[in-house]
C-alpha positions, 0 to 999 in steps of 0.5 A: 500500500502506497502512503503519502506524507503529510505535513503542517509547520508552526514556526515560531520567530522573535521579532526584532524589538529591543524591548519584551511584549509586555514589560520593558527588559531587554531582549538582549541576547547572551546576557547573564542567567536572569539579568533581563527579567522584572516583576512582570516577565517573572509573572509576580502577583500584582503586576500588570502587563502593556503592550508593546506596540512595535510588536503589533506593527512587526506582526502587522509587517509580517501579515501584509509580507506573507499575503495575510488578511489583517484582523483589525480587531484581535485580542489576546488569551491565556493559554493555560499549561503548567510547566517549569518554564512558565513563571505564570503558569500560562502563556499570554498567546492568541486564540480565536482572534489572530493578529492574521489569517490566511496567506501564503508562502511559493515555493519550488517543488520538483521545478514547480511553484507550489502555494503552501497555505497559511493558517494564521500568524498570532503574537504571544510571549516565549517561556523561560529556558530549563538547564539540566545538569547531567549528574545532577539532580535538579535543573537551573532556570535562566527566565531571561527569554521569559516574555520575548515577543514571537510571532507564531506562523502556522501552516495548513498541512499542505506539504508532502516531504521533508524537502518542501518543508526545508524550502517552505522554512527557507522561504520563510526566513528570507521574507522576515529577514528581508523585512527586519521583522526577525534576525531569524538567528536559528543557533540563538533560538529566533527560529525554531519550528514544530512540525505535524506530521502524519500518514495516509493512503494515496488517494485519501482525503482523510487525515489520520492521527499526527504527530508533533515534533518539537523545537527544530532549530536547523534546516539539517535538523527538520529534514532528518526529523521528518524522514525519521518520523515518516519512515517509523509511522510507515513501519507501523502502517507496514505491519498493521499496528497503524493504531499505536500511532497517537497523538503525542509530542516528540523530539529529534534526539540528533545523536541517535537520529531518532525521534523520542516520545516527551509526553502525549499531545495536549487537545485545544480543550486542554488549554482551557483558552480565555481571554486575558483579563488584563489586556484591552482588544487590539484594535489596528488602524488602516493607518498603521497597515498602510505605513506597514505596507510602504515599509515591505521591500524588494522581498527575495523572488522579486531580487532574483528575477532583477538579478537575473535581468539585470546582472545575468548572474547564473542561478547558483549566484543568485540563489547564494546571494539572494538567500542571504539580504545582507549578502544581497546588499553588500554586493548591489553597493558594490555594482552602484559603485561602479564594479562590473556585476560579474566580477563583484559576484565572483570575488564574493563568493570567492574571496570574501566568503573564504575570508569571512568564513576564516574569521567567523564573520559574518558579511555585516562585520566583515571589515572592508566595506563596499566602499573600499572593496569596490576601489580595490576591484576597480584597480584589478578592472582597469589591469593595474593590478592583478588578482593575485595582488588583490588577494594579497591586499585585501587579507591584509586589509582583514587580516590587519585591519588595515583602514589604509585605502587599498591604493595606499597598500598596493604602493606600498608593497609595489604590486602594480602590474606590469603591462609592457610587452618591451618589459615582460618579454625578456622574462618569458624568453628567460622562463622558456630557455629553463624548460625547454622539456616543456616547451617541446611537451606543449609544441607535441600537443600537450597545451595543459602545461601551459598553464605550469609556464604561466605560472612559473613566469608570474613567479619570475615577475614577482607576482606584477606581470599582467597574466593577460600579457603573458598568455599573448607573448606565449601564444607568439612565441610557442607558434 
């Protein structure tokens, strides 16, 4: 029997606000355990939460972004469960009455355009973070993520593997990247996701039993937790035991490459949902939705189809420098000074990724700006000097952290090229003479050495020879 995937996706994002959702401690990341916390993250009796309205217009920025309905009257609710981490004892979230509804997201599918449906997107706050010691019996609580603002964006169960739910989360984050909405850092938790997934025979339009699998903070990481969990709910389907199937929370243990059972999966009911006593209805204004949707920029599939007509960048270009709209910044400023699109694209992701890589940087901290980059490659441009010698200034403008214009630093060492024929062909004839084998090598046939003697008169010259130059002088001379 044939079954077929299906899978929902709640993703949880912070948004970027410097304050919580309801008090004004700092979402600061990395500070000490319990350092951004106040009467009121910490839930003590007789505080009062208020709104943070910045979160109310990210929400708003995110539903116009993702093609959502804006409910101009929402509220919020308590959602009630018990667990350490939640100093109240409940969550102030959404119910019935979400910031957004509906909406969607295109991906690519099997070189399709797929729609995957949105349910809704809510605001509400995160919980506190449990540290559990290993040989230890007791665990250590930091509740400095307690009333970090998140936007909850919920799918309908329209993908069917876990590659679409990969591209879907990808998608995803580019758009609220894009839109400053989030920093969508998924090593610091800004990103996770919860996944529903469940199986059913080809052809049904019946869905059975799901499962939920929490807190995937990695595209690696989602895609081994749904095979995982696809090939264990196939196995049971297999051998006719499809009802030990329950409806449960589980997570991915990475080490094992498993999914665990945490506990069996609460029912809305369970939640005993109402609405928050302490907090007024949301009412938005067009105005506030207008302002949200002048403030959209050129979202990610817009820039790809500008990058390909405009700069005839191949796909695999665009895909890396699209994907990333710091990246996609950084090289636009490059070309509006003045550097050719193809040479701007190559040393990006040629050089500077090595070297932000190298340094652990990130291309917003990776210290030569575009201002100074794009003055180095017009020196290579213009053949005054050589890739080479580019190379070697700009790691030591990185490396150094050199402020010196690049022009300061290519005088200094006397890397300027040199493009005299008169003055490069003495050193090809030189470089020639020392290996005749070589010359006679090529002269039989074999042209692949003739790179060994490009090389060898660059050597010669110190670096400064202009490569072009030399390969002109060679084809004349190995007529």
């Amino acid at each position: 029997m044939k079954y077929e995937t299906i899978v929902g996706l709640e993703i949880h994002a912070e948004l970027k606000t410097k304050t919580k959702i309801f008090c004004s401690c700092s979402t600061k990341f990395g500070s000490r355990p319990n350092e951004n916390t106040c009467p009121v993250c910490l839930g003590l009796p007789g505080t009062l939460p208020v709104v943070n309205e910045e979160v109310i217009n990210l929400a708003v920025k995110a539903g116009i972004a993702l093609k959502c309905k804006i409910n101009q009257i929402s509220k919020m609710d308590r959602k009630n469960y018990f667990y350490p981490d939640l100093p109240k004892a409940y969550q102030i979230s959404q119910f019935n009455l979400p910031i957004c509804k509906d909406g969607y997201i295109e991906i690519n599918s099997k070189e399709k355009i797929k729609k995957v449906r949105l349910n809704r997107i809510h605001i509400e706050e995160d919980a506190g973070k449990l540290i559990h010691s290993e040989n230890e019996a007791y665990s250590l609580i930091d509740y400095n993520r307690a009333g970090i603002p998140l936007i909850e964006i919920v799918t309908e169960p329209d993908l069917r593997s876990a590659e679409e739910a990969v591209a879907f989360l990808k998608a995803l984050k580019e758009i609220l990247e894009y839109c400053d909405i989030s920093d969508c850092k998924m090593e610091e938790g800004s990103l996770r996701c919860d996944v529903n997934i469940s199986l059913r025979e080809k052809g049904s339009s019946k869905l059975n039993t799901k499962v939920e699998i929490k807190n995937l903070n990695s595209f690696k990481e989602l895609q081994r937790a749904i095979e995982q969990e696809e090939e264990r709910q196939r196995k049971l389907y297999a051998l006719g035991e499809g009802h030990k199937i329950i409806q449960e929370t589980r997570r991915f243990d990475s080490s094992k490459g498993e999914t665990v059972s945490m506990r069996t999966k609460e029912d809305i009911n369970d939640y005993r949902y109402f609405k928050e006593p302490d907090l007024l209805p949301i009412l938005i204004r067009n105005e506030i939705i207008e302002k949200a949707k002048e403030s959209i920029p050129e979202l990610p599939n817009e820039k790809r189809e500008r990058f390909k007509n405009l700069y005839k960048l191949n796909e695999k270009e665009i895909e890396i420098i699209v994907g990333d709209s710091s990246l996609a910044k950084y090289y636009e400023e490059l070309v509006n000074k003045g550097v050719n699109a193809k040479i701007a694209s190559n040393w990006l992701l040629s050089d500077i990724s090595r070297l932000i890589n190298e340094n652990k940087l990130t291309i917003d901290k990776f210290p030569v700006r575009p201002d100074r980059m794009s003055k180095l490659l017009k020196f290579v441009e213009s053949g005054k000097i050589n890739n080479s010698a580019a190379k070697e200034v700009l790691e030591e403008m990185v490396n150094n952290l050199s402020d010196e214009n690049p022009e300061v630093i290519i005088k200094k060492r006397g890397l300027i090229q040199e493009n005299s024929v008169e003055k490069i062909k003495p050193i090809v004839e030189k470089v020639l003479k020392e290996n005749e084998k070589v010359v006679e090598e090529y002269k039989n046939g074999k042209k692949q050495v003739k790179g060994f003697l490009v090389g060898m008169i660059i050597k010669a010259t110190e670096k400064k020879a202009n490569p072009k130059v030399i390969n002109e002088i060679l084809d004349e001379m190995l007529m």
